[in-house]
C-alpha positions in Angstrom: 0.0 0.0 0.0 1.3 3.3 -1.3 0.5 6.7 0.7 2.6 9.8 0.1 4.5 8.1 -2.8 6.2 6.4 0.7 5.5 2.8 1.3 4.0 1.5 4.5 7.5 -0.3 5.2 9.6 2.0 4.3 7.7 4.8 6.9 8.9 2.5 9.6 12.1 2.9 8.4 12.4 6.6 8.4 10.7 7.5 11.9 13.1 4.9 13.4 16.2 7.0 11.7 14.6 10.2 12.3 13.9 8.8 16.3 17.1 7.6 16.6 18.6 10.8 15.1 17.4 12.8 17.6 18.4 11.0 20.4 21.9 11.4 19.7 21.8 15.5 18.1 19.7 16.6 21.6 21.8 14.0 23.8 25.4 15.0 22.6 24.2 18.8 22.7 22.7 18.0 25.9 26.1 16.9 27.3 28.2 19.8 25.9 26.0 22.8 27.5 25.5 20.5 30.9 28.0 18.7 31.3 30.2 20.5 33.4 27.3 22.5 35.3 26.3 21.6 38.7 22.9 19.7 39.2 23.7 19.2 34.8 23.4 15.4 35.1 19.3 16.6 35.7 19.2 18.1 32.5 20.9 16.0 30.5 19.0 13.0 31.8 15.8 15.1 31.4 16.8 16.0 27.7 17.3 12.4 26.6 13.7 11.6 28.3 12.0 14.1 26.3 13.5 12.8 23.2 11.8 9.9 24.0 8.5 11.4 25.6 8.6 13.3 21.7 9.9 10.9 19.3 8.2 7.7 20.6 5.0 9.3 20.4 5.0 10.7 16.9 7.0 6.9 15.9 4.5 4.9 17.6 1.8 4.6 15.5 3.9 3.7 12.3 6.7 1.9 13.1 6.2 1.0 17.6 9.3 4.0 18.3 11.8 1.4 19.0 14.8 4.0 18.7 17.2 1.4 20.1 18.8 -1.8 18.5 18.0 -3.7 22.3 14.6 -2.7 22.0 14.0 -4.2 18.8 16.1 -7.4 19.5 13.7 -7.6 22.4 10.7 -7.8 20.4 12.7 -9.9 18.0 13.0 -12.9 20.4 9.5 -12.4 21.7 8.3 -13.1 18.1 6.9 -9.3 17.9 8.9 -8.2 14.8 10.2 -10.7 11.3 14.1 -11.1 11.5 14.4 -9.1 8.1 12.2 -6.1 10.2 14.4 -6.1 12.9 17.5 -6.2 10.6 16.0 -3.2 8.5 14.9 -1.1 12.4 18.6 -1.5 13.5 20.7 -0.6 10.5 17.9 2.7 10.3 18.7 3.0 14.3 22.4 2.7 13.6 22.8 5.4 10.6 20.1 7.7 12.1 22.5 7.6 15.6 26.0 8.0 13.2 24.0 10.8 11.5 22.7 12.4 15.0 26.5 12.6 16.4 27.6 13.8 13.0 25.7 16.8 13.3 26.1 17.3 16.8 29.6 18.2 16.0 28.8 20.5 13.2 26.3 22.4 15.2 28.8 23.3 17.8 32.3 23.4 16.1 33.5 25.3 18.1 33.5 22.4 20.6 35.6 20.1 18.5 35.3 17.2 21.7 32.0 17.5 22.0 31.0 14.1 19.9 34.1 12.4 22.6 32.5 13.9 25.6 29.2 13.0 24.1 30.3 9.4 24.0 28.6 6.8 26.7 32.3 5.6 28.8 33.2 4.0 31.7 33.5 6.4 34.8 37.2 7.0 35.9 37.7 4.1 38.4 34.6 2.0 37.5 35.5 -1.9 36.8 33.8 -3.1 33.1 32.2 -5.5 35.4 30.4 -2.8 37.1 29.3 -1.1 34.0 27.7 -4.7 32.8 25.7 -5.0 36.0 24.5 -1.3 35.6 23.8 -1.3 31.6 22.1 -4.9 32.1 19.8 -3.5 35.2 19.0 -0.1 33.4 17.6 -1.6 30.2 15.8 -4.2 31.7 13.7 -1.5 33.4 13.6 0.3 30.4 12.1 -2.4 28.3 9.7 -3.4 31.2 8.1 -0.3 30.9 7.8 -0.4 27.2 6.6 -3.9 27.5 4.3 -3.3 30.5 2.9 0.7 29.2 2.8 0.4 25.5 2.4 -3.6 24.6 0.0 -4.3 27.5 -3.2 -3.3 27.0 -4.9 -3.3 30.2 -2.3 -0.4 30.9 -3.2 3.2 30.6 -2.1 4.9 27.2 0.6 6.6 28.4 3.3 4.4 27.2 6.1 6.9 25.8 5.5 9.6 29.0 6.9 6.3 30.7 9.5 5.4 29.0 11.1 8.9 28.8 10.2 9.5 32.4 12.0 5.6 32.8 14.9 6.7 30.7 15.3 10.1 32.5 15.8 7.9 35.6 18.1 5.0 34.7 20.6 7.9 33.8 20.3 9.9 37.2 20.8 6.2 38.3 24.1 5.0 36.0 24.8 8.1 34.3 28.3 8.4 36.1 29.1 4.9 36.1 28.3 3.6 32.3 26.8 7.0 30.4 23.5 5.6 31.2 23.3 3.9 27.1 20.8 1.7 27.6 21.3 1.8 23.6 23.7 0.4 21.7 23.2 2.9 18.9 23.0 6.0 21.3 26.9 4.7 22.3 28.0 3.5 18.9 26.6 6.5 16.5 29.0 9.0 18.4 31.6 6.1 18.9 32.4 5.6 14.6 32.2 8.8 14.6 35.4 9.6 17.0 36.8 6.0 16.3 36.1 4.9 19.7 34.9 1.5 19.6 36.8 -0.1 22.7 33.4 -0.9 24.5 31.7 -2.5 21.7 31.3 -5.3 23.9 29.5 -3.5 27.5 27.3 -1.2 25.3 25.9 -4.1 22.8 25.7 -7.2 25.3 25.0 -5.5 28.4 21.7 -3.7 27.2 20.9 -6.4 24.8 21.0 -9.1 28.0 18.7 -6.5 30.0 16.2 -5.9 27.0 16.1 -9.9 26.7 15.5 -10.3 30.1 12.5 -8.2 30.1 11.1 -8.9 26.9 10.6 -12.5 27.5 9.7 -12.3 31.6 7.2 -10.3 30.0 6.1 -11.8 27.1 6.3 -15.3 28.8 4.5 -14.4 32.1 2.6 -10.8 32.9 0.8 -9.8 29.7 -2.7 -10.6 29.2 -3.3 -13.5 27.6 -4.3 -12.4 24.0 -1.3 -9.8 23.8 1.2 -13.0 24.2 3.1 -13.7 20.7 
C-alpha cells in the first residue's frame, strides 16, 4: 500500500532513523551545555527523556518507536517483529545515531570534543564489570516499561511519558558509572564517529542481555493473555 508516494514499510524505516537521530543531536548537545554545570546530570537526563516522551510518540503509531537496536532485539525474540524487520529497524537505528552525532559536532564546532565527551564511557575508576551490571539492570527496566505501558493493553495509554520518564531515571541512576546507554546505537553513533569503539562489547551485550531479560519475563509471564506472541 502506497500513501505519500512512501510505502508503509519504508515509513517505519524513516521514523526509526529520524527517532534515533534525535536522540543522539539533543543528547550530545545535551552533554556539551550541561556537562560541566552543577545539578547538569538533571538536564541531561531530562533532555534524553524528552527525546523519548517526543519521538516515541510521533514513531509509535507507524513503526512502535523502537529507537534502540536492544529494543527491537527484544521484540525480536519475543516473536513481535520478522528477523528481516528487525534487521531493516537496527541498521535505520544505527545510521540515524551515526547521523545524529555527526551533526552534533557541526552544530557546535566550536567544541571540536563534543561528539568524545558526548560518548557513553566507563566512569574514571569504575571496573567493566560494574558497567555490565548497571547497563544490564537499566535496560531491563527500560524495556519493562515499554513492554508493560505500551504492549500491555490493560495499561493506561501513556506508554512513551513512561518510558522517557524511565529513561530520565536509569541515567540519574548510572549516568556516572556507564553514560546511562541503555542503547547500543545512542553509544555507537558517536563512537564511529570519533573512532572509539573499545566498548563495543559492554554497550551491545549489556543492554541487549537486559532488554532480553525483560522482553521475555514479560512476554512469557505478565501480559494478558491475548497480547502473548
Amino acid at each position: 500500500m502506497i500513501h505519500g508516494g512512501v510505502g508503509t514499510e519504508m515509513k517505519k524505516y524513516i521514523v526509526e532513523f529520524v527517532g534515533t537521530f534525535a536522540l543522539c543531536f539533543v543528547g550530545i548537545l545535551a552533554i556539551a551545555h550541561l556537562g560541566e554545570v552543577p545539578g547538569g546530570l538533571l538536564g541531561i537526563a531530562l533532555a534524553h527523556g524528552l527525546v523519548i516522551v517526543a519521538f516515541g510518540t510521533s514513531a509509535g503509531a507507524i513503526s512502535g518507536g523502537h529507537l534502540n537496536p536492544s529494543v527491537t532485539l527484544g521484540f525480536l525474540v519475543t516473536k513481535r517483529i520478522s528477523l528481516a524487520d528487525a534487521g531493516l529497524y537496527i541498521v535505520s537505528q544505527l545510521f540515524g545515531a551515526v547521523a545524529g552525532a555527526f551533526f552534533a559536532g557541526a552544530a557546535l564546532p566550536s567544541r571540536p570534543d563534543i561528539v568524545k565527551n558526548g560518548t557513553p564511557a566507563l566512569g574514571g575508576g569504575i571496573p567493566m564489570s560494574a558497567g555490565f551490571i548497571a547497563e544490564i539492570i537499566a535496560t531491563f527496566f527500560l524495556v519493562w516499561v515499554i513492554f508493560g505501558t505500551a504492549v500491555e493493553e490493560r495499561s493506561p495509554k501513556v506508554g512513551a511519558l513512561m518510558i522517557g520518564l524511565t529513561v530520565t531515571l536509569d541515567i540519574l541512576a548510572i549516568g556516572p558509572i556507564t553514560g546511562a546507554a541503555m542503547n547500543p546505537a545512542r553509544w555507537m553513533g558517536p563512537a564511529l564517529i570519533t573512532g572509539n569503539l573499545g566498548d563495543f562489547v559492554l554497550y551491545w551485550v549489556g543492554p541487549t542481555v537486559g532488554a532480553i531479560l525483560a522482553a521475555v519475563l514479560w512476554n512469557g509471564v505478565l501480559l494478558s493473555p491475548d497480547k502473548e506472541a
